[in-house]
TORKOL-4160 file (C-alpha; in steps of 0.2 Angstrom, whole numbers, padded with zeros to 4 digits, m for minus):
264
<pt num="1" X="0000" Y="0000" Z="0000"/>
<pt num="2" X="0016" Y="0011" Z="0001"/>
<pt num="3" X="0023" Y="0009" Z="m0017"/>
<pt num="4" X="0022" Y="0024" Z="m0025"/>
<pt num="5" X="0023" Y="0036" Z="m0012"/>
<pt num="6" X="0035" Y="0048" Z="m0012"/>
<pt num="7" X="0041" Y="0057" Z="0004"/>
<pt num="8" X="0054" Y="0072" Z="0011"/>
<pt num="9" X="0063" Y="0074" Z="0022"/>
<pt num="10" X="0073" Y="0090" Z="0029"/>
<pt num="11" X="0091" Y="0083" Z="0028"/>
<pt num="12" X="0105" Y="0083" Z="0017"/>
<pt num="13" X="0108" Y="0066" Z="0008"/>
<pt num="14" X="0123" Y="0062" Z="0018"/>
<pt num="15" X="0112" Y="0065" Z="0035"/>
<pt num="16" X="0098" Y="0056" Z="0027"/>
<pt num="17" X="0105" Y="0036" Z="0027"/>
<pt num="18" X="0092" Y="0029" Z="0038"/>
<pt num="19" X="0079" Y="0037" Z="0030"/>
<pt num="20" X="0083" Y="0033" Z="0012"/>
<pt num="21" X="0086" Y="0014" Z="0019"/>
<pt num="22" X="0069" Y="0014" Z="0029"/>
<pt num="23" X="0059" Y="0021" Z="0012"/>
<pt num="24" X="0066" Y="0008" Z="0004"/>
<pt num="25" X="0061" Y="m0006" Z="0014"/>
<pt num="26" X="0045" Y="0001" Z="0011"/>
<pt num="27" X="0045" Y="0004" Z="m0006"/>
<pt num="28" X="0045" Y="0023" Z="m0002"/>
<pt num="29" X="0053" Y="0037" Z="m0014"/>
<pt num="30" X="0064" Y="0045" Z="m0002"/>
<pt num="31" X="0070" Y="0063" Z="m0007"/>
<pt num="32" X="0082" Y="0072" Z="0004"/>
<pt num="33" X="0082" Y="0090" Z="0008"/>
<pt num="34" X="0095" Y="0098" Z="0013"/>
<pt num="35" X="0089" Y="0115" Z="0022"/>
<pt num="36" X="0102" Y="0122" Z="0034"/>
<pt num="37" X="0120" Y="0126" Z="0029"/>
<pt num="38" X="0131" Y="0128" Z="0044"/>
<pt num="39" X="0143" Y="0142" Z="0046"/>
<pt num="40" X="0160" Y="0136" Z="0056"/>
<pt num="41" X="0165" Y="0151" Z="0068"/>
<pt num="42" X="0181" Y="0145" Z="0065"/>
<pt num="43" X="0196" Y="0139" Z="0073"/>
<pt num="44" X="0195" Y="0150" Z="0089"/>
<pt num="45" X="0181" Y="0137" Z="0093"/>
<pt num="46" X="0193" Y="0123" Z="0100"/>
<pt num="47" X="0202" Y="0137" Z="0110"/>
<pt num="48" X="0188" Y="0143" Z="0117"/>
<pt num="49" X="0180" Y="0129" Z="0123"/>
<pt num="50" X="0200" Y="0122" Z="0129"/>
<pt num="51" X="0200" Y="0140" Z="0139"/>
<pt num="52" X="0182" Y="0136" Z="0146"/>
<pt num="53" X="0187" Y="0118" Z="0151"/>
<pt num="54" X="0202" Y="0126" Z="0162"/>
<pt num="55" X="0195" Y="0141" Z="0167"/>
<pt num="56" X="0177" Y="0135" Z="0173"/>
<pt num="57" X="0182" Y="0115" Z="0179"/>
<pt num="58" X="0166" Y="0108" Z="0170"/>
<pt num="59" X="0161" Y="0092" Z="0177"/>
<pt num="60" X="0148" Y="0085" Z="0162"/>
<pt num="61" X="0150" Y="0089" Z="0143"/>
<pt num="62" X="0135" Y="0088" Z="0133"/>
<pt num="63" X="0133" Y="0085" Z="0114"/>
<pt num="64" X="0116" Y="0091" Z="0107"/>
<pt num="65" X="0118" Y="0085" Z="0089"/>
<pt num="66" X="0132" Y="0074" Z="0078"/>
<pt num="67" X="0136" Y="0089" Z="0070"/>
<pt num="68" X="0143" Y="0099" Z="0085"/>
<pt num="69" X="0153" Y="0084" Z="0088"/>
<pt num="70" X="0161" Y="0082" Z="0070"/>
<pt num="71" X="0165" Y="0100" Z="0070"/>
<pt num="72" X="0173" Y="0103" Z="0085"/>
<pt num="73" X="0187" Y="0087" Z="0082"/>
<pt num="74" X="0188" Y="0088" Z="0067"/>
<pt num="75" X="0193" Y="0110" Z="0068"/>
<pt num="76" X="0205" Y="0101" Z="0083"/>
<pt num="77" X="0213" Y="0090" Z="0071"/>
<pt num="78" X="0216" Y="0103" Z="0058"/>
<pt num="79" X="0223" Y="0114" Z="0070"/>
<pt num="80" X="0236" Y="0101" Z="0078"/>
<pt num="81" X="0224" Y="0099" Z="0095"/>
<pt num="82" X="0216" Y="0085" Z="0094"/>
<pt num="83" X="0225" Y="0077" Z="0108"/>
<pt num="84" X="0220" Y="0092" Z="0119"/>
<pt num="85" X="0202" Y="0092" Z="0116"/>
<pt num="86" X="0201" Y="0073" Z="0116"/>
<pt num="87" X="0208" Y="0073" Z="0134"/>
<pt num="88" X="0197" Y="0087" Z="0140"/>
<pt num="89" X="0182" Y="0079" Z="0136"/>
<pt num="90" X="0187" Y="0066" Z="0142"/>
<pt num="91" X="0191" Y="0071" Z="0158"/>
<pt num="92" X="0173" Y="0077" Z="0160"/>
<pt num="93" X="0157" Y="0066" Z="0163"/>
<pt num="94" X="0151" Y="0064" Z="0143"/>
<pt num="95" X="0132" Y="0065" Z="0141"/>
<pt num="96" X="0124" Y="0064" Z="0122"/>
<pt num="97" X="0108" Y="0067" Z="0117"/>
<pt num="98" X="0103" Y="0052" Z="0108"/>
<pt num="99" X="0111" Y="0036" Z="0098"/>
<pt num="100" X="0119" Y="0045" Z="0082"/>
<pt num="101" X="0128" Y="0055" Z="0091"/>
<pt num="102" X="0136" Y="0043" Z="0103"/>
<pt num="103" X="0141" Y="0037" Z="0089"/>
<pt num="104" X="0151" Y="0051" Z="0083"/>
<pt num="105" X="0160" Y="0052" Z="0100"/>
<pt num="106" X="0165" Y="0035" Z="0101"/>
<pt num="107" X="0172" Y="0037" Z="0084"/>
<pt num="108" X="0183" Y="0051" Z="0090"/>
<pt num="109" X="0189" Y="0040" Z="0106"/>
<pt num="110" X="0176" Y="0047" Z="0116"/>
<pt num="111" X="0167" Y="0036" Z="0131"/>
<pt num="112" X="0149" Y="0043" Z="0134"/>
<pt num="113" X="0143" Y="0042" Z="0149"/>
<pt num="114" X="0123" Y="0045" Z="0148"/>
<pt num="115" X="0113" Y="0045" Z="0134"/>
<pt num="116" X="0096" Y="0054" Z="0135"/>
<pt num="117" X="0081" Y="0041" Z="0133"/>
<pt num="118" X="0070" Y="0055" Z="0127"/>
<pt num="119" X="0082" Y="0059" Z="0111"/>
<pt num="120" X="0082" Y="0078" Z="0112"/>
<pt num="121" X="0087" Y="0094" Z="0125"/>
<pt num="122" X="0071" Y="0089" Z="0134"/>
<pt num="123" X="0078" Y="0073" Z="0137"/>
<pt num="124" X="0093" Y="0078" Z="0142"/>
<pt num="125" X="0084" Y="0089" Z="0155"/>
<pt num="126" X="0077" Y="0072" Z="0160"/>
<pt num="127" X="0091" Y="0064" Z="0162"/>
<pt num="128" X="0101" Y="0077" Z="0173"/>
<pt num="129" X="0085" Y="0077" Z="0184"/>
<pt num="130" X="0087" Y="0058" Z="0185"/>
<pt num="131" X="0105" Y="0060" Z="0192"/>
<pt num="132" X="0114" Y="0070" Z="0206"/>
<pt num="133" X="0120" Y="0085" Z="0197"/>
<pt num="134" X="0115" Y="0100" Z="0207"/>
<pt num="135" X="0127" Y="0111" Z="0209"/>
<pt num="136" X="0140" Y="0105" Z="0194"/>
<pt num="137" X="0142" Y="0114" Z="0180"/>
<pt num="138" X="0137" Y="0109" Z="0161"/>
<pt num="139" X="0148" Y="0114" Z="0145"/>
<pt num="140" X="0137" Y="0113" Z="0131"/>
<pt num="141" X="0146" Y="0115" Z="0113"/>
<pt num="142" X="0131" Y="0119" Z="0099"/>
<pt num="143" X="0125" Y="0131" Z="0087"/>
<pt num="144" X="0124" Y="0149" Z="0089"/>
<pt num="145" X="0105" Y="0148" Z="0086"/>
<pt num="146" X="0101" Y="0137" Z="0098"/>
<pt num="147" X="0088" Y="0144" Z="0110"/>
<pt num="148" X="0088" Y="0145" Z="0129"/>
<pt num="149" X="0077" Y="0133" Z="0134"/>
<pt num="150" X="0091" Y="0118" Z="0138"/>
<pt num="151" X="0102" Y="0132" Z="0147"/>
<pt num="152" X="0083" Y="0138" Z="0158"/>
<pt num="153" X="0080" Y="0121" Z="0162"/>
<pt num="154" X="0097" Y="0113" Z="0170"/>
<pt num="155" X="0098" Y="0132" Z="0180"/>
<pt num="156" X="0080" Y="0126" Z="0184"/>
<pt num="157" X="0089" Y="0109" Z="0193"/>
<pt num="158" X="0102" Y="0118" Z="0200"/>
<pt num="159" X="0116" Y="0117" Z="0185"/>
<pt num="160" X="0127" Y="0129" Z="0179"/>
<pt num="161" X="0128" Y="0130" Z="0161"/>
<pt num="162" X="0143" Y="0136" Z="0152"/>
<pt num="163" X="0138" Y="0135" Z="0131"/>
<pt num="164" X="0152" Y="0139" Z="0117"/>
<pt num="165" X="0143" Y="0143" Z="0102"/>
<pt num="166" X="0152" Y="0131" Z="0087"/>
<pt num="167" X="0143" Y="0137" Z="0074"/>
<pt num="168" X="0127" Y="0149" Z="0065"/>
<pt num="169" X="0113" Y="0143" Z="0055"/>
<pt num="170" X="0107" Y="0149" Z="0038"/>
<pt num="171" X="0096" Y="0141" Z="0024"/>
<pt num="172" X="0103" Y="0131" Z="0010"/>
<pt num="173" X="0109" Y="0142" Z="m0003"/>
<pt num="174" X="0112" Y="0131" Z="m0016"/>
<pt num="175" X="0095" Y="0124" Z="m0023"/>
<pt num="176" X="0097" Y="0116" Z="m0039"/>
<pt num="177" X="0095" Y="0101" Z="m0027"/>
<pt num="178" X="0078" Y="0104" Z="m0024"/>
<pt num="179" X="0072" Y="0104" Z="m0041"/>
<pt num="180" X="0065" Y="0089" Z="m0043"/>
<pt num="181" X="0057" Y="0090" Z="m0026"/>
<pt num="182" X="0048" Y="0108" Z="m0033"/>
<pt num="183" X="0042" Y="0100" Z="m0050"/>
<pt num="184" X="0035" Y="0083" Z="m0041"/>
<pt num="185" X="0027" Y="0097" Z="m0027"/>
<pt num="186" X="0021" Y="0109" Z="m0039"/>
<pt num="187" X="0011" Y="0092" Z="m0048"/>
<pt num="188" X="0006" Y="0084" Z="m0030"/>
<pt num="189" X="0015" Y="0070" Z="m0032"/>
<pt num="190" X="0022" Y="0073" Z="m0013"/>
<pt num="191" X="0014" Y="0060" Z="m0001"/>
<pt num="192" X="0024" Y="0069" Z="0014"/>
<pt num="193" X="0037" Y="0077" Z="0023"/>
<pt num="194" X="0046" Y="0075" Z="0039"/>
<pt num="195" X="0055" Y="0089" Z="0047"/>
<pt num="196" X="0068" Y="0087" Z="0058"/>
<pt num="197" X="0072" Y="0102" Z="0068"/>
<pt num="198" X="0066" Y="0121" Z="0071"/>
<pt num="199" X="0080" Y="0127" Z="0059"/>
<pt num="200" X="0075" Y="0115" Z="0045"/>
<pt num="201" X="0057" Y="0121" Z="0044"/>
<pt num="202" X="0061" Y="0139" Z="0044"/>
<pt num="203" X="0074" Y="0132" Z="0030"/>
<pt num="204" X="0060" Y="0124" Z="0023"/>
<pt num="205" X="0049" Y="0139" Z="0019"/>
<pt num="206" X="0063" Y="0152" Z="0018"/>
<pt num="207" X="0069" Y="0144" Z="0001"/>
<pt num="208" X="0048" Y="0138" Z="m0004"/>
<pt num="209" X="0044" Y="0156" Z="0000"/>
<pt num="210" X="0055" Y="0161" Z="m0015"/>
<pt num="211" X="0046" Y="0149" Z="m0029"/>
<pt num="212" X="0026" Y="0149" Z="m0019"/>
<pt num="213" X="0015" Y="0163" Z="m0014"/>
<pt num="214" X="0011" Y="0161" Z="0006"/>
<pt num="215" X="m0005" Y="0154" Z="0000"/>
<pt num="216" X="m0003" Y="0141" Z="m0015"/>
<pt num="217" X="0013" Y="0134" Z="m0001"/>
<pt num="218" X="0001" Y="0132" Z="0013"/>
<pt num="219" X="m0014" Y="0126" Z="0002"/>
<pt num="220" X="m0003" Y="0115" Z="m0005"/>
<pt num="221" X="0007" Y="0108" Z="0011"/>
<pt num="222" X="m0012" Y="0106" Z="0019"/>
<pt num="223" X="m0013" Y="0091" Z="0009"/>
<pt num="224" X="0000" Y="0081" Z="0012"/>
<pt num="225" X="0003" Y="0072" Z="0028"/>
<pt num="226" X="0017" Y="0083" Z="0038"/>
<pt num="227" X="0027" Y="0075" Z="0054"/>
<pt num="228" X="0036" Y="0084" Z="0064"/>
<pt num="229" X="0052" Y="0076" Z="0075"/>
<pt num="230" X="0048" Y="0083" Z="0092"/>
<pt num="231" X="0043" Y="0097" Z="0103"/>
<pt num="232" X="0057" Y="0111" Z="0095"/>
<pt num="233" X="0052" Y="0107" Z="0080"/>
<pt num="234" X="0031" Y="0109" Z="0082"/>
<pt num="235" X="0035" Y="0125" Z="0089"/>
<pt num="236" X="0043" Y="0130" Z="0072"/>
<pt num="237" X="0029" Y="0124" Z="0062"/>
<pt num="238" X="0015" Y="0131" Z="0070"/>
<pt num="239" X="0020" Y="0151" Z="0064"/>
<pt num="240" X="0017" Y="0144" Z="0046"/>
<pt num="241" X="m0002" Y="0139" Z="0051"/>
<pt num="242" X="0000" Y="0121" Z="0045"/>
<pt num="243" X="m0007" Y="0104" Z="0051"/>
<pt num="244" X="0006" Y="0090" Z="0058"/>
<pt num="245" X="0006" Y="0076" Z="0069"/>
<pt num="246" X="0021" Y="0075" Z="0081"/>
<pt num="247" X="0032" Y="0057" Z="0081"/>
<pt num="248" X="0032" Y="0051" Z="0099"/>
<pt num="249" X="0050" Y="0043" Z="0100"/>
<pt num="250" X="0061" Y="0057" Z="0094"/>
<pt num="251" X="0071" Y="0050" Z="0082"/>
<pt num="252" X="0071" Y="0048" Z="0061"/>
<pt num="253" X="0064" Y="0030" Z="0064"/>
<pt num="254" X="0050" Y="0038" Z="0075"/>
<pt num="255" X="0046" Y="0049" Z="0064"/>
<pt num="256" X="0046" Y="0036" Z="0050"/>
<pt num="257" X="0036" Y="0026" Z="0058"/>
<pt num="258" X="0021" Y="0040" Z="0061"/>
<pt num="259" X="0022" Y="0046" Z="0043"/>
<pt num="260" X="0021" Y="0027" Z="0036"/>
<pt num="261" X="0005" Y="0023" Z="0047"/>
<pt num="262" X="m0002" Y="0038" Z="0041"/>
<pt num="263" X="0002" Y="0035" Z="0022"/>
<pt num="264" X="m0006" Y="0017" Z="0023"/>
């Protein structure tokens, strides 16, 4: 009942394996889109989150996203402190916000200690309420975009909250690769779409905006089946006054797993 249905999903291809591997299995036409770009802030990054490490003792790192993790090793490698960073993490309690990024850490030589059940910064909040922590201090490396609610909460619990801001946010510029996804859109032939973040959706529409009138988009999007990922990402969509169920587990296989029973 699935063959032949075609759905989107707010990721670069490279970010969109288990996607593209689940649409298959099901017969699905899977179309990646990639929506954010991220903007390094450069090699200082490694140095100031080395300087935060000796200058405010942290006693948990937490990584929010695979991204934030590839970015900061890999900016360390480059710049000949790899070593450094590697045993400064280290030397802190390691908390990850869900399974792909664990599996970034481990492949810098990186033990995590927790994982967040609830993959996402509510989860995290979760987690830290689940454990002894009042009183520590977080260090939290992560986009410049981010919002406060992560930083609110753990202060909430009794944590301080040091946050180096990696990297900025800004929609994919180059959109030839949305080509076929316009054509295939403008001739409803798009079962669905899954966004994946707040960033993506205002991606999303930021780079639609510029082929659709406010109106044709939203008339059009109305009649598709929309998911959303989690909580941040909900927020996001409901300033563009469209419908969307929200997956329960906040992962891409939860979020498959609501768009499929809805497309059956």
């Amino acid at each position: 009942m699935l063959d032949g249905k075609t759905v989107a999903i707010t990721r670069s291809k490279d970010d969109a394996s288990e996607f593209i591997t689940l649409s298959e299995k099901y017969h699905i036409t899977p179309i990646p889109l990639p929506t954010i770009e991220l903007i390094s802030k450069g090699e200082k990054i490694v140095d100031e989150f080395l300087d935060s490490v000796k200058t405010q003792n942290p006693d948990y790192t937490v990584f929010l996203s695979s991204k934030a993790v590839k970015l900061l090793f890999d900016t360390a490698k480059n710049i000949g402190k790899f070593g450094e960073l590697q045993l400064a993490v280290a030397n802190t309690i390691v908390m990850s916000v869900g399974p792909k990024t664990t599996l970034s850490l481990n492949s810098y030589g990186i033990k995590v200690n927790y994982e967040a059940e609830n993959h996402s910064s509510v989860g995290v909040g979760e987690e830290f309420s689940q454990i002894n922590a009042v009183g520590k201090r977080v260090i939290i490396p992560r986009s410049g975009a981010a919002n406060s609610f992560l930083r609110e909460l753990l202060n909430k619990i009794g944590i301080d909250v040091v946050e180096i801001h990696l990297y900025d946010v800004c929609s994919f510029r180059d959109t030839t690769q949305w080509n076929e996804f316009r054509e295939l859109f403008s001739q409803r032939k798009i079962d669905g779409i899954i966004f994946t973040s707040a960033s993506s959706v205002r991606g999303f529409f930021d780079i639609m905006f510029k082929d659709f009138e406010n109106s044709v988009l939203i008339d059009h999007l109305s009649k598709l089946s929309l998911v959303s990922i989690g909580t941040f990402t909900s927020n996001e969509l409901k300033k563009f006054n469209v419908s969307y169920d929200v997956a329960d587990i906040h992962t891409v296989s939860g979020a498959f797993d609501l768009m499929k029973n809805k497309l059956i």
